[in-house]
ROZA-836796 format. One record per atom (N, C-alpha, C): residue in three letters; x, y, z; atom name. Coordinates in steps of 0.2 Angstrom, whole numbers. Each point is the difference from the previous one (the first is absolute). Layout:
Ala	X	Y	Z	CA
...
***
This chain:
Unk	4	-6	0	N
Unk	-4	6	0	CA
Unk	4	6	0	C
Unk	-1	4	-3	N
Unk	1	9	0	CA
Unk	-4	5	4	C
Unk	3	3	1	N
Unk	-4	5	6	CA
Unk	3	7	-6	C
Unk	-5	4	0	N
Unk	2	10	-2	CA
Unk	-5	3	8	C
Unk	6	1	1	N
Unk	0	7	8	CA
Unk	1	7	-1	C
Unk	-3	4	3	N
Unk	1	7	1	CA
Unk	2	1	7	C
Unk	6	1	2	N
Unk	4	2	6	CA
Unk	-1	7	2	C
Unk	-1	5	4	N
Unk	-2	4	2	CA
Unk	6	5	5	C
Unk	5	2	0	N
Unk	5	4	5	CA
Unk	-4	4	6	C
Unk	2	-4	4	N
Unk	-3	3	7	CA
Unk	2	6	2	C
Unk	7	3	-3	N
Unk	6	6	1	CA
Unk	-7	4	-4	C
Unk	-1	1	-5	N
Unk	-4	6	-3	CA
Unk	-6	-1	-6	C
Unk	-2	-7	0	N
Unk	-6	-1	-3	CA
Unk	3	-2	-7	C
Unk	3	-1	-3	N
Unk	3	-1	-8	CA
Unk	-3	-8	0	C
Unk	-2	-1	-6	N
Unk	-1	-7	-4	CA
Unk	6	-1	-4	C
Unk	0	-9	2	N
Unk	4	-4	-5	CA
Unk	-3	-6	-2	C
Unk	-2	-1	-6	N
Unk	-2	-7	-4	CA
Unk	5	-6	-2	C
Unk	-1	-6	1	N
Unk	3	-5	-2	CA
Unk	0	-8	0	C
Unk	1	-2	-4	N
Unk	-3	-7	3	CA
Unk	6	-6	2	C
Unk	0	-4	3	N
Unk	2	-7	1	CA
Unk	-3	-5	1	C
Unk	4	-7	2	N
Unk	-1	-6	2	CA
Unk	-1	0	6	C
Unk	3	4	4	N
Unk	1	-1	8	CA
Unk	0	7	2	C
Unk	-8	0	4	N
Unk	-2	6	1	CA
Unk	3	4	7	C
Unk	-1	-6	2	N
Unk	6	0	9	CA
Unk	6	2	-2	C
Unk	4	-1	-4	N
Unk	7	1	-2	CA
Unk	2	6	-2	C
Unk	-5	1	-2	N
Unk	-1	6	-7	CA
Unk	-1	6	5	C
Unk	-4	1	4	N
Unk	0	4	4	CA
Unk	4	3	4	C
Unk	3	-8	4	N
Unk	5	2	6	CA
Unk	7	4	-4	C
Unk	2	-3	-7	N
Unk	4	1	-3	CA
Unk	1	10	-1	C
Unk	-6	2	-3	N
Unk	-3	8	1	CA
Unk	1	3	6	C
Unk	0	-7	7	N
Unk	1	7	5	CA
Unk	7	-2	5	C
Unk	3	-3	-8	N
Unk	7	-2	5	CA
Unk	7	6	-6	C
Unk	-5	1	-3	N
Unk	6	7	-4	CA
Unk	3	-3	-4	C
Unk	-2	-7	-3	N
Unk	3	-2	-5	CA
Unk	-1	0	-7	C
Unk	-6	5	-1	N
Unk	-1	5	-8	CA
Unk	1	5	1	C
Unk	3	2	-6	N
Unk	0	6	1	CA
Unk	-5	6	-3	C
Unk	-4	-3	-1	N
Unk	-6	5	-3	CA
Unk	-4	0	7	C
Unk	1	-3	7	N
Unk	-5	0	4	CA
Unk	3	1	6	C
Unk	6	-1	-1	N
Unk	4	0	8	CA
Unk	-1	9	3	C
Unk	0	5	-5	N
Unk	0	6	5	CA
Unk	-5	2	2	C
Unk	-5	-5	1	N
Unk	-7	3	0	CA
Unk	-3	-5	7	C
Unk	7	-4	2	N
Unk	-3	-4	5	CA
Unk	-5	2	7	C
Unk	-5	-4	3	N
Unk	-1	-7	-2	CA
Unk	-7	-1	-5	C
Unk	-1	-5	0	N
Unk	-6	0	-5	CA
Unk	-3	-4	3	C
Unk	-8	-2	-4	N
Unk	-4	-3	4	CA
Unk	-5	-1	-7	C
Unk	-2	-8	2	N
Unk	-3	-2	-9	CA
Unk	-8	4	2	C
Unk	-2	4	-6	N
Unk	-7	1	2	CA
Unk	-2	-3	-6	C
Unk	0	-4	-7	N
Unk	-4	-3	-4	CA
Unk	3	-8	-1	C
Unk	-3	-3	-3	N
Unk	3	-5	-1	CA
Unk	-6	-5	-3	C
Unk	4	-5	-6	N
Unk	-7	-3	-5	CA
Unk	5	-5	-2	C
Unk	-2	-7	0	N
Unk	2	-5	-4	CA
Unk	1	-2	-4	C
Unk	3	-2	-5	N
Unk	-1	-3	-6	CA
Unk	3	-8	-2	C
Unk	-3	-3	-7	N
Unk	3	-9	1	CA
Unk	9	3	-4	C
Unk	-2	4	-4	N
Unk	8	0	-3	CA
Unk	2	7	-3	C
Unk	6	2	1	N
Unk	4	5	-1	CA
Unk	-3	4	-5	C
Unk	-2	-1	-4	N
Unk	-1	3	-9	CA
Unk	-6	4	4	C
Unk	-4	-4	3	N
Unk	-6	4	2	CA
Unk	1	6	5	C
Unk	5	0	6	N
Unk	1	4	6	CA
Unk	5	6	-6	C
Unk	4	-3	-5	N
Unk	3	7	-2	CA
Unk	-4	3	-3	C
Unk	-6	-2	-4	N
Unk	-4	4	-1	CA
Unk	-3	5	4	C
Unk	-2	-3	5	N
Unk	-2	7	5	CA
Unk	3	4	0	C
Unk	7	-3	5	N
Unk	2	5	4	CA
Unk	3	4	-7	C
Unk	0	-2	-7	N
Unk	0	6	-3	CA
Unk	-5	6	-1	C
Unk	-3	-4	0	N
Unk	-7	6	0	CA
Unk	-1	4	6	C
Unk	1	-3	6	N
Unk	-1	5	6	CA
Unk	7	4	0	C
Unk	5	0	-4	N
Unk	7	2	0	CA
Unk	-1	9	-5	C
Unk	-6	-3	-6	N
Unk	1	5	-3	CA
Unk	-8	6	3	C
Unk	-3	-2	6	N
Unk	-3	5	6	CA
Unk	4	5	1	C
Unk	0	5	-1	N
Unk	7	4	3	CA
Unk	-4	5	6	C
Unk	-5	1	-1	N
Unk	-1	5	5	CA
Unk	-3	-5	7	C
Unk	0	4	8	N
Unk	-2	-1	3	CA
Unk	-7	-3	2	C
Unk	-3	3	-1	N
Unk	-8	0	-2	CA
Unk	1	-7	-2	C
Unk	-1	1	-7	N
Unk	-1	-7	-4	CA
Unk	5	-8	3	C
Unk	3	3	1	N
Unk	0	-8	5	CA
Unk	-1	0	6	C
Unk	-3	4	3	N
Unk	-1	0	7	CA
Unk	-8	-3	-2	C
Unk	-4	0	-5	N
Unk	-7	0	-1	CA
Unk	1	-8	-4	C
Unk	8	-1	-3	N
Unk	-1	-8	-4	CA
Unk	1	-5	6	C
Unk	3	3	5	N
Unk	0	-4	4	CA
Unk	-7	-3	6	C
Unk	-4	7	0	N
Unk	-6	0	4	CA
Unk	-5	-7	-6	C
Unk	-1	4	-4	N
Unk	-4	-5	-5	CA
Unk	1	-7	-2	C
Unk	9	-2	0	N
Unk	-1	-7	-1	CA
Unk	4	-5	7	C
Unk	-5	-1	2	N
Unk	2	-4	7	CA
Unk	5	2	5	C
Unk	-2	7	2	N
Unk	5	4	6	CA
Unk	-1	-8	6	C
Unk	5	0	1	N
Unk	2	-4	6	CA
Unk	2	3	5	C
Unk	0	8	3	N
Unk	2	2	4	CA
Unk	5	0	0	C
Unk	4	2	7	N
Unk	9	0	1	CA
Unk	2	-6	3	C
Unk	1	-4	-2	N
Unk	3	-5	0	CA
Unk	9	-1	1	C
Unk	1	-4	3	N
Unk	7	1	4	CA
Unk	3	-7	-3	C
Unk	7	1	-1	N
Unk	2	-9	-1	CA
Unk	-1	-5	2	C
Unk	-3	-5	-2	N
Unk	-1	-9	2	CA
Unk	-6	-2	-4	C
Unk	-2	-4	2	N
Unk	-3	-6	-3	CA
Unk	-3	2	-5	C
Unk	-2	2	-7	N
Unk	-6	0	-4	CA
Unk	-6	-4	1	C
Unk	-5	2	1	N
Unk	-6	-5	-1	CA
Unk	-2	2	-5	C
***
């Protein structure tokens, strides 16, 4: 399975989109400083998150949500398709 996340910075509100295999990983990995597209904005905290069976399908998304640029509108893609709240790392159900 594929996972596309929207990460949240708890420093000042900024969005990050991405997808992986291992959603537990992927996150701790974002708030351990070892991207660099994420580490100055430490810590984060997954506020989306949506499964998929294979890869082809989660890159599509997280294309799609990638090319949202404003605020608003992904704050509203998120409300509309299965907000899951703020969700914190572990277990997916």
């Amino acid at each position: 399975m594929y996972f596309v996340y929207i990460i949240e910075s708890m420093k000042d509100g900024r969005y990050y989109t991405g997808q992986t295999e291992n959603i537990e990983s992927r996150v701790k990995r974002h708030n351990s400083g070892r991207n660099l597209s994420t580490k100055a904005y430490l810590p984060w905290r997954l506020k989306w998150l949506k499964e998929f069976e294979s890869r082809s399908e989660a890159v599509t998304v997280e294309k799609k949500i990638k090319k949202i640029k404003r605020r608003a509108g992904l704050e509203k893609f998120i409300q509309e398709n299965n907000f899951r709240g703020v969700a914190q790392p572990g277990p997916v159900t």
